[in-house]
C-alpha positions in Angstrom: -9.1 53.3 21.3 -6.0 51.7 22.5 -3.5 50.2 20.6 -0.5 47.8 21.7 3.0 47.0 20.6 5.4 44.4 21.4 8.4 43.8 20.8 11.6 41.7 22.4 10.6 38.2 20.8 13.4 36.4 19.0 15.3 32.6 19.1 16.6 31.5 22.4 18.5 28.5 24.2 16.6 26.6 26.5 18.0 28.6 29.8 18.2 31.6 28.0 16.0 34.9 28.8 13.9 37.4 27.0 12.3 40.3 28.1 9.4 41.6 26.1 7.7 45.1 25.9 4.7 46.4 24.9 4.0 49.8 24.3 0.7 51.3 24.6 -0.9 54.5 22.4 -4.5 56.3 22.0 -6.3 56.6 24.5 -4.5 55.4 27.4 -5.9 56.6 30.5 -8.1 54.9 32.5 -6.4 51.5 31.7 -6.9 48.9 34.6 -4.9 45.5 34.3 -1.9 44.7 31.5 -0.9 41.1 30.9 0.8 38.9 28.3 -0.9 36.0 27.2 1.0 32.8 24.3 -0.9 30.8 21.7 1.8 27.9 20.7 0.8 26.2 17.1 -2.2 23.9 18.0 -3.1 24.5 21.2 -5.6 27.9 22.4 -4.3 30.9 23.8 -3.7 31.1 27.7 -2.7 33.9 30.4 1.1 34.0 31.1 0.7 36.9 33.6 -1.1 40.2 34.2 -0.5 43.2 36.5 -3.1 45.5 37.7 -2.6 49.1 37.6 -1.5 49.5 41.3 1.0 46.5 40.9 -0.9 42.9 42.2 0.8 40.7 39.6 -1.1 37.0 38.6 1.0 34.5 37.0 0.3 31.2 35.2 1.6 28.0 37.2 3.9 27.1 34.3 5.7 30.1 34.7 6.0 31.4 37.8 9.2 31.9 39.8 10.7 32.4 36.1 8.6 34.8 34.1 8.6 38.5 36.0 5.6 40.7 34.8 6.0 45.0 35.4 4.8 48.1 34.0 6.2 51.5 33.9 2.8 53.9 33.8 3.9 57.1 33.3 5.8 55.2 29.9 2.8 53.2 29.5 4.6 50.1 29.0 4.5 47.0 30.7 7.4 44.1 30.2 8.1 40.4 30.6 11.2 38.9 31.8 11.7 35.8 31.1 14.6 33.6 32.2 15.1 30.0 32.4 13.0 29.9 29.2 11.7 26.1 28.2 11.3 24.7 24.8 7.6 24.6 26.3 7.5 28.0 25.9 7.9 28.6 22.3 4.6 30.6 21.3 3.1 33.6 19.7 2.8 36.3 23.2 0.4 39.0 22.7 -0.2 42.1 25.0 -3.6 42.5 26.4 -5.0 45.7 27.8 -8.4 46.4 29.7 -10.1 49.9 29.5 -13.1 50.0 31.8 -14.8 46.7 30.3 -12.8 46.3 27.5 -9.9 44.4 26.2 -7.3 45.3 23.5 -4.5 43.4 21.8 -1.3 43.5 20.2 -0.1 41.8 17.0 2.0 39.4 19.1 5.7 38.6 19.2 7.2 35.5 18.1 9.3 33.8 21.0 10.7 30.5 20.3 13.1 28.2 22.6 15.2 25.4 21.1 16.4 23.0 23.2 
């Protein structure tokens, strides 16, 4: 099994940056694409980005040219920087893994922009 950690949430500015981390344990090998997806209150849970393993990166509109997705796989880690955060983006983000034809999750990280 593979289990998922994040970290880096926390209260911002709007303008302000974050960069998130998630940490990946178990059985780790073998694992394909790594993204970050948000759940704000009321509304259902969407892709912010994802990175396969040999680096193609996917972003949501919303986001991109100001959210950076990367992993470091010898660490097994992959990160989120975000910079010109918008109140918009105030949400729950969770780290999502896929191993062969499944999908983990992490607990998620609160990130919250006031404006």
């Amino acid at each position: 099994q593979v289990q998922l950690v994040e970290s880096g949430g926390g209260l911002v500015q709007a303008g302000g940056s974050l960069r998130l981390s998630c940490a990946a344990s178990g059985i780790i090998f073998s694992i394909n694409d790594m993204g970050w997806y948000r759940q704000a209150p009321g509304k259902q849970r969407e892709l912010v980005a994802r990175i396969t393993s040999g680096g193609t990166t996917n972003y949501a509109d919303s986001v991109k040219g100001r959210f950076t997705i990367s992993r470091d796989n010898p660490k097994n880690t992959v990160y989120l920087q975000m910079n010109s955060l918008k109140p918009e983006d105030t949400a729950v983000y969770y780290c999502n893994a896929t191993r062969n034809w499944r999908n983990y999750w992490g607990q998620g990280t609160q990130v919250t922009v006031s404006s």
